[in-house]
C-alpha angles and dihedrals in degrees: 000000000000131000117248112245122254113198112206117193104184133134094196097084088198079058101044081049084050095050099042093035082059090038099054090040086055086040111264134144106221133209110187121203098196097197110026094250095107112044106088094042100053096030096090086055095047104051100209126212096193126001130203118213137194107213081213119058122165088233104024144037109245082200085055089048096051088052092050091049093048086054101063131067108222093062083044088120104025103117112231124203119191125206120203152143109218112098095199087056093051090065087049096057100052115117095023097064133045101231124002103213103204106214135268082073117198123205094238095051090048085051104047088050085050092044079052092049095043090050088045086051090053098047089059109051082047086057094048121043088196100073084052 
């Protein structure tokens, strides 16, 4: 059986380390783009089951790259959560991503938002014998 496949976006590399080292222990395969530069342009190749997203990227707008997921169909259902530390941006996310993690980020926060999302997984494929 595969791992399901975690995206980072994330310019801090202790942060990225954070975010993969939390990943691999809850099962996931990671790619890090380490800049933001990349994402959009690898992501209909990786086929994510969850991506993690800095609202402040040295060559994108987090902010840019949520809006561009939500548009388009084939990320409809991939749960984001986006990491910053801007209060004022947290409020302005509501409603576009799933969680909103406000840096400093700890382990045990980041796995008990991906433990919510497995069990929300679960309970959906339970719901719908098609995605069995």
């Amino acid at each position: 059986m595969t791992r399901p496949l975690a995206v980072i976006v994330e310019d801090d590399p202790k942060l990225g380390m954070i975010y993969e080292m939390a990943l691999h222990q809850a099962g996931y395969a990671t790619y890090i783009d380490t800049n933001g530069n990349q994402v959009m342009d690898v992501l209909p190749e990786l086929d994510p089951s969850l991506i993690i997203l800095d609202m402040h990227l040295p060559y994108a707008s987090g902010a840019d790259i949520l809006s561009s997921i939500r548009a388009d169909g084939r990320w409809a259902n991939v749960p984001v959560i986006m990491a910053t530390a801007d209060l004022f941006a947290v409020k302005s996310l509501q409603g576009q991503a799933d969680y909103v993690l406000v840096k400093p980020v700890s382990i045990g926060r980041l796995l008990e938002i991906i433990a919510q999302l497995q069990e929300k997984a679960k309970e959906s494929s339970a719901n719908n014998p098609d995605n069995a």
